[in-house]
Chimera marker file (.cmm) of the C-alpha trace (Angstrom):
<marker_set name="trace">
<marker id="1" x="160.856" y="107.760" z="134.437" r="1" g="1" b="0" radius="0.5"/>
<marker id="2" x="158.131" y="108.590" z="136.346" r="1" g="1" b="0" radius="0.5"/>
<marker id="3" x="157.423" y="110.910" z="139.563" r="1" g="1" b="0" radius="0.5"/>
<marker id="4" x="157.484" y="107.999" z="142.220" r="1" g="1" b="0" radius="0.5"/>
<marker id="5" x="161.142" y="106.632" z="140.931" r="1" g="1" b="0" radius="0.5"/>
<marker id="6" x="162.201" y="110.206" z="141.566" r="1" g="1" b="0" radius="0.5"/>
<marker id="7" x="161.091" y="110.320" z="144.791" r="1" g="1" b="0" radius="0.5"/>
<marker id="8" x="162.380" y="107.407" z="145.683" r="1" g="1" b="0" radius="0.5"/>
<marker id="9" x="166.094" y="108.678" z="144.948" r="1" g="1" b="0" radius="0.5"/>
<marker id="10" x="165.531" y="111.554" z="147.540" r="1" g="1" b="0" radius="0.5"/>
<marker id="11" x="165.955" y="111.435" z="151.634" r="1" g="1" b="0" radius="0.5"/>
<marker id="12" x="162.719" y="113.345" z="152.424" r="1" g="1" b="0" radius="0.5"/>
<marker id="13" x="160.861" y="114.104" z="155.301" r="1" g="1" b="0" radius="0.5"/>
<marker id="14" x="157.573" y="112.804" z="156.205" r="1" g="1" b="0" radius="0.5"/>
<marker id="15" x="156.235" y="116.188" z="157.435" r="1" g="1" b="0" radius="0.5"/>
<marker id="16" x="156.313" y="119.539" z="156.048" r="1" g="1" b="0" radius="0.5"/>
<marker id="17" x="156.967" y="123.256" z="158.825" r="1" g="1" b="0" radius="0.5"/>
<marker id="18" x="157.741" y="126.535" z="157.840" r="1" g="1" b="0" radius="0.5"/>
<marker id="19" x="161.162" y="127.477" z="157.185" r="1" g="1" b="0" radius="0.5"/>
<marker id="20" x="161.546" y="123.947" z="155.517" r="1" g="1" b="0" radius="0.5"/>
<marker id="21" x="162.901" y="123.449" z="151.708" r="1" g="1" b="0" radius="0.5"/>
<marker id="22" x="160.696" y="120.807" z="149.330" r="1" g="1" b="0" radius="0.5"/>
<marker id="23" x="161.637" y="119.666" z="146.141" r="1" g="1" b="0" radius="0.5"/>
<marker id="24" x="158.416" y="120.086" z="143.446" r="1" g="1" b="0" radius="0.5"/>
<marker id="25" x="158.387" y="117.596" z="140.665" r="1" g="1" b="0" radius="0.5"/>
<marker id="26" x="155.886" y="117.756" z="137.725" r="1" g="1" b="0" radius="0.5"/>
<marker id="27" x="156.278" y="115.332" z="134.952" r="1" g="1" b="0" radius="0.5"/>
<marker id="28" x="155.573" y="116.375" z="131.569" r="1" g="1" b="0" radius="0.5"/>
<marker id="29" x="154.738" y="113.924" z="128.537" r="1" g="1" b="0" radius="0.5"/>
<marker id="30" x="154.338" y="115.779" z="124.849" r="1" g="1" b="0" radius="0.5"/>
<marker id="31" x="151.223" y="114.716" z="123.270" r="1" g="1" b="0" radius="0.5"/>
<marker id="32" x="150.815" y="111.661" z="121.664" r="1" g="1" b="0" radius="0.5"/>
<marker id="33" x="154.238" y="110.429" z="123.215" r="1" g="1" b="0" radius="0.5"/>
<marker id="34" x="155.315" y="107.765" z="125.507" r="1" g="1" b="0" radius="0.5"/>
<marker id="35" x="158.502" y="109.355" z="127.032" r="1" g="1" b="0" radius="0.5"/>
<marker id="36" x="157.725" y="111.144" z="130.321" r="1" g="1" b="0" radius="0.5"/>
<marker id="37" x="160.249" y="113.847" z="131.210" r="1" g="1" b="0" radius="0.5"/>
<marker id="38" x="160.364" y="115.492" z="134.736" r="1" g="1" b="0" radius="0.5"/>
<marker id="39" x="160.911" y="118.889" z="135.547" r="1" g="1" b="0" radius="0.5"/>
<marker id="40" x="161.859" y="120.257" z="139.170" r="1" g="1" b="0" radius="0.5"/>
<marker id="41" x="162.428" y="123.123" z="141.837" r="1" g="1" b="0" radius="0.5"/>
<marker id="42" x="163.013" y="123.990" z="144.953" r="1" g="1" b="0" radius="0.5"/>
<marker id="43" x="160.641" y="125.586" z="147.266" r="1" g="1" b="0" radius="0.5"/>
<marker id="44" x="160.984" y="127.673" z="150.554" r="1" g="1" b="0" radius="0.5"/>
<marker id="45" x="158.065" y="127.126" z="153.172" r="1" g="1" b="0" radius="0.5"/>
<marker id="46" x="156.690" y="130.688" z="154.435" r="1" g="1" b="0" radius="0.5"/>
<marker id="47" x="153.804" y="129.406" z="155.771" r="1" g="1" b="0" radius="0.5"/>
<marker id="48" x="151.455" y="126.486" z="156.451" r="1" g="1" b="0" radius="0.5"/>
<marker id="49" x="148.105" y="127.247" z="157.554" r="1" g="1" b="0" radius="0.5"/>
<marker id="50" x="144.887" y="124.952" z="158.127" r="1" g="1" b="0" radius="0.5"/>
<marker id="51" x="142.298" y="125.368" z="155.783" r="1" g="1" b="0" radius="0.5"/>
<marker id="52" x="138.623" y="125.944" z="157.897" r="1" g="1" b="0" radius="0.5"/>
<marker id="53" x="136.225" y="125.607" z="155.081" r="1" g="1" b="0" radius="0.5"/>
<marker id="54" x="136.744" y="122.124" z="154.513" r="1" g="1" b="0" radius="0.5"/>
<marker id="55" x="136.197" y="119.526" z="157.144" r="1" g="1" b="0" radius="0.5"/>
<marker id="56" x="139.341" y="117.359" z="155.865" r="1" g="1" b="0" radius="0.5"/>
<marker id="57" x="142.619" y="118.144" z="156.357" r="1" g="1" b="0" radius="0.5"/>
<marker id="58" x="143.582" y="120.474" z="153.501" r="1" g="1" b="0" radius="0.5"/>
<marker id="59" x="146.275" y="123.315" z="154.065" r="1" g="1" b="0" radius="0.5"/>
<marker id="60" x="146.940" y="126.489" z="152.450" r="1" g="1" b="0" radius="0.5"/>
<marker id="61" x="151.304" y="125.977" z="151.832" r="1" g="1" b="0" radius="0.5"/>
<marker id="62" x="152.825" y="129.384" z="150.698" r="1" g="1" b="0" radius="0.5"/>
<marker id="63" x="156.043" y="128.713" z="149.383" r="1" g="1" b="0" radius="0.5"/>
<marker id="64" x="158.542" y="130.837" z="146.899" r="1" g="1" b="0" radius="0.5"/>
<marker id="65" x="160.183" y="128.897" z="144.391" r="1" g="1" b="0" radius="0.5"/>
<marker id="66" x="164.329" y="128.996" z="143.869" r="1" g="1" b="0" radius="0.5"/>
<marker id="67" x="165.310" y="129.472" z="140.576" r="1" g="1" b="0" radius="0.5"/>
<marker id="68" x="169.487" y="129.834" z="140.599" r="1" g="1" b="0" radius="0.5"/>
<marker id="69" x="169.539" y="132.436" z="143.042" r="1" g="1" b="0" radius="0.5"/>
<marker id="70" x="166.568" y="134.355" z="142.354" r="1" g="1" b="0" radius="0.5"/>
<marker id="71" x="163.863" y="134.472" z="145.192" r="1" g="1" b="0" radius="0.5"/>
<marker id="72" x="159.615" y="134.090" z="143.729" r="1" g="1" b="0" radius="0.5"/>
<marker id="73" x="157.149" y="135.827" z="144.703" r="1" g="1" b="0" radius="0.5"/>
<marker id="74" x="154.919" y="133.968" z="147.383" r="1" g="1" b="0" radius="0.5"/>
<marker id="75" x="152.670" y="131.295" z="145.827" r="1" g="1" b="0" radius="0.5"/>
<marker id="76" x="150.153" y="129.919" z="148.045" r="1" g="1" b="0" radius="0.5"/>
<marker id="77" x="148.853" y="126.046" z="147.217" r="1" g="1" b="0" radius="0.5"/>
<marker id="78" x="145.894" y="123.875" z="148.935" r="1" g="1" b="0" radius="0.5"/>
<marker id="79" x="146.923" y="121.100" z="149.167" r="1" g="1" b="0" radius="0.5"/>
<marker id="80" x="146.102" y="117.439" z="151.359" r="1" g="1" b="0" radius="0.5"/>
<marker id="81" x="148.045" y="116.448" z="154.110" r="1" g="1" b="0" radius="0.5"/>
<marker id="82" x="148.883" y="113.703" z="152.053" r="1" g="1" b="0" radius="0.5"/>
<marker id="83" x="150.191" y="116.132" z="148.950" r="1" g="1" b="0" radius="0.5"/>
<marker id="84" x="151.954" y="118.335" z="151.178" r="1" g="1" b="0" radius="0.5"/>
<marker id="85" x="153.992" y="115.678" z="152.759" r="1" g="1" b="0" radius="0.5"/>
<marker id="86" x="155.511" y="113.908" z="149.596" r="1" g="1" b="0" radius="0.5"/>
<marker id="87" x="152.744" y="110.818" z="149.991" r="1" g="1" b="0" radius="0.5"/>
<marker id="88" x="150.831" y="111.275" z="147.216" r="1" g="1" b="0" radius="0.5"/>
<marker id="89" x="150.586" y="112.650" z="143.870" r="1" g="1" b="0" radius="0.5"/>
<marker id="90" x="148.465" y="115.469" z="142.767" r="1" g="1" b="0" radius="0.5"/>
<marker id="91" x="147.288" y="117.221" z="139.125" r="1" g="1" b="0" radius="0.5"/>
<marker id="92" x="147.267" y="121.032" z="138.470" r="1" g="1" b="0" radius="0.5"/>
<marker id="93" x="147.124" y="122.344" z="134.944" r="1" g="1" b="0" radius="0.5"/>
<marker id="94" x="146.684" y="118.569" z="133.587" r="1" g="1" b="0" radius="0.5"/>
<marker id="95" x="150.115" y="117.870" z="134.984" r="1" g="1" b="0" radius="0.5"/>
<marker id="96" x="151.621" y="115.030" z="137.311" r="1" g="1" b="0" radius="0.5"/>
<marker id="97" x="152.714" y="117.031" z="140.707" r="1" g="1" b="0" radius="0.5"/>
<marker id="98" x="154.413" y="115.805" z="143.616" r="1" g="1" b="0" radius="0.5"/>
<marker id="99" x="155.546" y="118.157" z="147.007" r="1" g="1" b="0" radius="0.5"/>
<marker id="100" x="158.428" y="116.017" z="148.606" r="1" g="1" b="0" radius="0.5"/>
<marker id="101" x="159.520" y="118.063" z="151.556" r="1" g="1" b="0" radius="0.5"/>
<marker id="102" x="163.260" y="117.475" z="152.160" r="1" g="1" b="0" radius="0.5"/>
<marker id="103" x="165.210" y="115.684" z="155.280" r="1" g="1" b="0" radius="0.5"/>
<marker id="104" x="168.419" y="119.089" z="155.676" r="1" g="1" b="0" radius="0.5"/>
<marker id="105" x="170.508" y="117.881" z="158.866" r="1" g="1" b="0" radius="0.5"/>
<marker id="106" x="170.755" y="121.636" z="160.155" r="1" g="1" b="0" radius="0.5"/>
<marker id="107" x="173.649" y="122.706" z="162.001" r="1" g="1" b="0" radius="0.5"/>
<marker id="108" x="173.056" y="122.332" z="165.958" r="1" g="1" b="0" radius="0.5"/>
<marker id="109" x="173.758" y="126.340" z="167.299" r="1" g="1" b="0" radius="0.5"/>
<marker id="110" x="177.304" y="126.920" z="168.075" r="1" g="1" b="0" radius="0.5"/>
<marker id="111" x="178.041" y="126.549" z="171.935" r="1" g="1" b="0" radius="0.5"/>
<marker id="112" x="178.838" y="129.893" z="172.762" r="1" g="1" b="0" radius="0.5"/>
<marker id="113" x="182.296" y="129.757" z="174.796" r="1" g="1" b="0" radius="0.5"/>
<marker id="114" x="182.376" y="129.458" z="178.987" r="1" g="1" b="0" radius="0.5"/>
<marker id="115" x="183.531" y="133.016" z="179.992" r="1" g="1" b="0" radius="0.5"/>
<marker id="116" x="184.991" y="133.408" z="183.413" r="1" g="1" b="0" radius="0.5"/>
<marker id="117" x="186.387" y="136.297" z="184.842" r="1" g="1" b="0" radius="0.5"/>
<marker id="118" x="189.811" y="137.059" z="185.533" r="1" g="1" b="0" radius="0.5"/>
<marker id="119" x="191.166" y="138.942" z="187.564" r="1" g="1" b="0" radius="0.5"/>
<marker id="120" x="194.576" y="139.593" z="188.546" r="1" g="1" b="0" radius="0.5"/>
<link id1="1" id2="2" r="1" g="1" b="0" radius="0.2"/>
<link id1="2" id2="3" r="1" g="1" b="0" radius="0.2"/>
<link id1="3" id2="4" r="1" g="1" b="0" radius="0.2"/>
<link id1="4" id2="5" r="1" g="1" b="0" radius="0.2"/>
<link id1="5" id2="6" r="1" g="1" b="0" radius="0.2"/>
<link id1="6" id2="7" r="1" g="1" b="0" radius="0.2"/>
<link id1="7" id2="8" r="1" g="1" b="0" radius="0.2"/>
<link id1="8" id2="9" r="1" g="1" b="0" radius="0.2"/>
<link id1="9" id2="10" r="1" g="1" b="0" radius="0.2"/>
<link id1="10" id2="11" r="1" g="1" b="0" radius="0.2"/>
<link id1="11" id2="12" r="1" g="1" b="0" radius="0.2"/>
<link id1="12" id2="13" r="1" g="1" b="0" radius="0.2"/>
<link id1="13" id2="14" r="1" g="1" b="0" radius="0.2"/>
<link id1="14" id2="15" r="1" g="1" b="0" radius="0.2"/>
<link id1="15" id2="16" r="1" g="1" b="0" radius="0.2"/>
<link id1="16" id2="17" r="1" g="1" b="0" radius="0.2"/>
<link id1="17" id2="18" r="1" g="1" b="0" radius="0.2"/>
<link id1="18" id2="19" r="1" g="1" b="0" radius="0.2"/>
<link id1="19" id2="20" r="1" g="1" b="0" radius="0.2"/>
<link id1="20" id2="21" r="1" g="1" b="0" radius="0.2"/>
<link id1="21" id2="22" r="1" g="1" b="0" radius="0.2"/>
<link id1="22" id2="23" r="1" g="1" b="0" radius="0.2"/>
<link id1="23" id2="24" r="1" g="1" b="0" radius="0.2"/>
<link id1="24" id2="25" r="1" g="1" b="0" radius="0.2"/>
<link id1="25" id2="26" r="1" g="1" b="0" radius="0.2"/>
<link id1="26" id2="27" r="1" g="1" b="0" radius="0.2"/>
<link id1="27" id2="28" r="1" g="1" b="0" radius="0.2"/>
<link id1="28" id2="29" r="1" g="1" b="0" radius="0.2"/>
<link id1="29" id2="30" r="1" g="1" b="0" radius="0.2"/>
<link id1="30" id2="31" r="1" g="1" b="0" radius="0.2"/>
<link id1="31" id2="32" r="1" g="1" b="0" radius="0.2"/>
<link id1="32" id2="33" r="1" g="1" b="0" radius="0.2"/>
<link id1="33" id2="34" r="1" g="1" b="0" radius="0.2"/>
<link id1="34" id2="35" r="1" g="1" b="0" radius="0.2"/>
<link id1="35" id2="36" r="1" g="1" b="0" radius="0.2"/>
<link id1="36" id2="37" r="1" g="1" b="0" radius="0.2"/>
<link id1="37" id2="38" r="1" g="1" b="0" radius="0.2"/>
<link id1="38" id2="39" r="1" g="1" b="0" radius="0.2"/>
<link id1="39" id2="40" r="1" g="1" b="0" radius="0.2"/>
<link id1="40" id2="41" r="1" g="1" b="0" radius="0.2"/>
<link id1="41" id2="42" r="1" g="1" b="0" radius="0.2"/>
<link id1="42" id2="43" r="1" g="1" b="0" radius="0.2"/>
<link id1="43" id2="44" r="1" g="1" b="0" radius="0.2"/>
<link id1="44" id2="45" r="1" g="1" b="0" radius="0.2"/>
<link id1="45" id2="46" r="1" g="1" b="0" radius="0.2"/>
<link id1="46" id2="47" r="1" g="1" b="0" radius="0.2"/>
<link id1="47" id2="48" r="1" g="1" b="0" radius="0.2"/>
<link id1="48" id2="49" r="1" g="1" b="0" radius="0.2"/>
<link id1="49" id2="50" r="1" g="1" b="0" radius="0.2"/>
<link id1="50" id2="51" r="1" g="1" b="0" radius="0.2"/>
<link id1="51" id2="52" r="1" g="1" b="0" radius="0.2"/>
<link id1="52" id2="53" r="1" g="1" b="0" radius="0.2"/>
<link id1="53" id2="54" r="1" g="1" b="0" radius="0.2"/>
<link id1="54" id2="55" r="1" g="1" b="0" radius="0.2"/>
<link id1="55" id2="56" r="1" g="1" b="0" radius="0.2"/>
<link id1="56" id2="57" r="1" g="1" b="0" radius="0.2"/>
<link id1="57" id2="58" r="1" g="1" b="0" radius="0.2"/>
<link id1="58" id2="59" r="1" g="1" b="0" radius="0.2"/>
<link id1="59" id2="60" r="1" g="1" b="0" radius="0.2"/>
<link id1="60" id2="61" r="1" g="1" b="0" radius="0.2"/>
<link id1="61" id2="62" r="1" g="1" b="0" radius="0.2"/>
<link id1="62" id2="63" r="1" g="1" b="0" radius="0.2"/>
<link id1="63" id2="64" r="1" g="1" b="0" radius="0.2"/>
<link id1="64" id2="65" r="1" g="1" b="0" radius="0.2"/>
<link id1="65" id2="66" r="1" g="1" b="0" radius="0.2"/>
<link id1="66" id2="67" r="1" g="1" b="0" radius="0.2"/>
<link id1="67" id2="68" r="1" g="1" b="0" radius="0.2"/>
<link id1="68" id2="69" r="1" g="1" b="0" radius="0.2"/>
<link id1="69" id2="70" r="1" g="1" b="0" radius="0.2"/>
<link id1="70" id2="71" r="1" g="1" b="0" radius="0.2"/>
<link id1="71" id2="72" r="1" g="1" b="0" radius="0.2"/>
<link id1="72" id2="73" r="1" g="1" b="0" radius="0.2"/>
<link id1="73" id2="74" r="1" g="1" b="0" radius="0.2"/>
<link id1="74" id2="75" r="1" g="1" b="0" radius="0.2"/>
<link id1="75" id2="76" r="1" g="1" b="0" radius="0.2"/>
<link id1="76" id2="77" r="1" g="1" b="0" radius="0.2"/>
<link id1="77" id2="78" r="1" g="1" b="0" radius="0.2"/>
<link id1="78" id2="79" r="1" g="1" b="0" radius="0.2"/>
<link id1="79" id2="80" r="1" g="1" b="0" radius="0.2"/>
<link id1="80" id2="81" r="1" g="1" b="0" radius="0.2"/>
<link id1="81" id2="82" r="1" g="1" b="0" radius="0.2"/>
<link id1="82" id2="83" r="1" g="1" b="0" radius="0.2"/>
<link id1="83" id2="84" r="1" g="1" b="0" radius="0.2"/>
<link id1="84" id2="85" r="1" g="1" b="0" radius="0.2"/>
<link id1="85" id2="86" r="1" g="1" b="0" radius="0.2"/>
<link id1="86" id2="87" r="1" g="1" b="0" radius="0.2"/>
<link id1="87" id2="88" r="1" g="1" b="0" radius="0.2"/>
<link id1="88" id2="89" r="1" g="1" b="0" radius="0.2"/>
<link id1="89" id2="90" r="1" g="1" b="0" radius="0.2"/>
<link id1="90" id2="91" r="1" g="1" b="0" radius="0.2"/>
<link id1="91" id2="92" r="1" g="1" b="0" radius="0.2"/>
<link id1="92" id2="93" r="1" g="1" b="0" radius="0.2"/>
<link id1="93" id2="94" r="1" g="1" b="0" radius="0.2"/>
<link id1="94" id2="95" r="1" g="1" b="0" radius="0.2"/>
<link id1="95" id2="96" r="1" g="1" b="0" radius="0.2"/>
<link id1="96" id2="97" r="1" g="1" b="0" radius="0.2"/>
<link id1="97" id2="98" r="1" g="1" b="0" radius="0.2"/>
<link id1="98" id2="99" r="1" g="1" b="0" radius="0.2"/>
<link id1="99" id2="100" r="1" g="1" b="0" radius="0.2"/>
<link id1="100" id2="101" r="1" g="1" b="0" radius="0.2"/>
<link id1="101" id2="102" r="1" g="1" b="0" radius="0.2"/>
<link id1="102" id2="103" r="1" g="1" b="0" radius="0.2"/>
<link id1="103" id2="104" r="1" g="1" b="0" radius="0.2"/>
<link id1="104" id2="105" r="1" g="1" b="0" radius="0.2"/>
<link id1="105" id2="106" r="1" g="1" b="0" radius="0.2"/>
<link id1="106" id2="107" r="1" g="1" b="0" radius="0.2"/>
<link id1="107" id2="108" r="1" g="1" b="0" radius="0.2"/>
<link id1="108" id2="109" r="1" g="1" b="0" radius="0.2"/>
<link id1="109" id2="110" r="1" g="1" b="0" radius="0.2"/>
<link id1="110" id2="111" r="1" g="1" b="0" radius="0.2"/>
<link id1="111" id2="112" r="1" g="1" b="0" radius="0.2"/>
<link id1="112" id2="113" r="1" g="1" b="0" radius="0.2"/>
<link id1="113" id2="114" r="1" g="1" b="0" radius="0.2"/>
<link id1="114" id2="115" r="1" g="1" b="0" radius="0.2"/>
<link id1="115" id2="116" r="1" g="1" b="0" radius="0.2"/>
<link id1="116" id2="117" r="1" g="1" b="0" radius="0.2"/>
<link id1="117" id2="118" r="1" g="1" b="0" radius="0.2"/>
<link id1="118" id2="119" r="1" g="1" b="0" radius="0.2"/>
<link id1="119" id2="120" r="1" g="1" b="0" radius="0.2"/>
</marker_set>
């Protein structure tokens, strides 16, 4: 199985903003092996911020990772608008990556209750 056929499987967003969850997928193959495994986790978006050294679009994404129901410290990627936004694939450490930011129908605020005075 490979990272794209993954993806594929997932409702994700096509843009990434702060406060957003993202599924990270990195696919790792043993040496000498043709069976591809993937690996996952889930991410929490602290912050996106442009990155002004490089003409492109690049971003610095600071995420924490969720592992069962401990909270990371803050990791900070740069990454391609591309990258960040589940389009395309990237390599860190020799290893397949790919930053699919995930479609969450959030709960529309509760309307708060009409009040009207009574009085009697």
């Amino acid at each position: 199985m490979k990272l794209e056929d993954v993806a594929d499987k997932i409702k994700v967003k096509t843009t990434l903003e702060e406060k957003d969850l993202a599924l990270i997928l990195t696919e790792l193959r043993e040496k000498d092996s043709i069976e591809t495994k993937i690996s996952f986790f889930h991410a929490y978006v602290v912050d996106i911020t442009k990155d002004s050294s490089k003409k492109d679009e690049w971003w610095f994404v600071t995420f924490r990772a969720l592992f069962d129901v401990v909270l990371s410290p803050e990791v900070t990627w740069i990454l391609r608008t591309e990258q960040m936004t589940g389009q395309e694939e990237f390599t860190m450490e020799n290893k397949k990556k790919l930053f699919l930011p995930l479609y969450l129908e959030r709960e529309k605020e509760p309307k708060k209750p009409k009040l009207s005075l009574v009085t009697g």
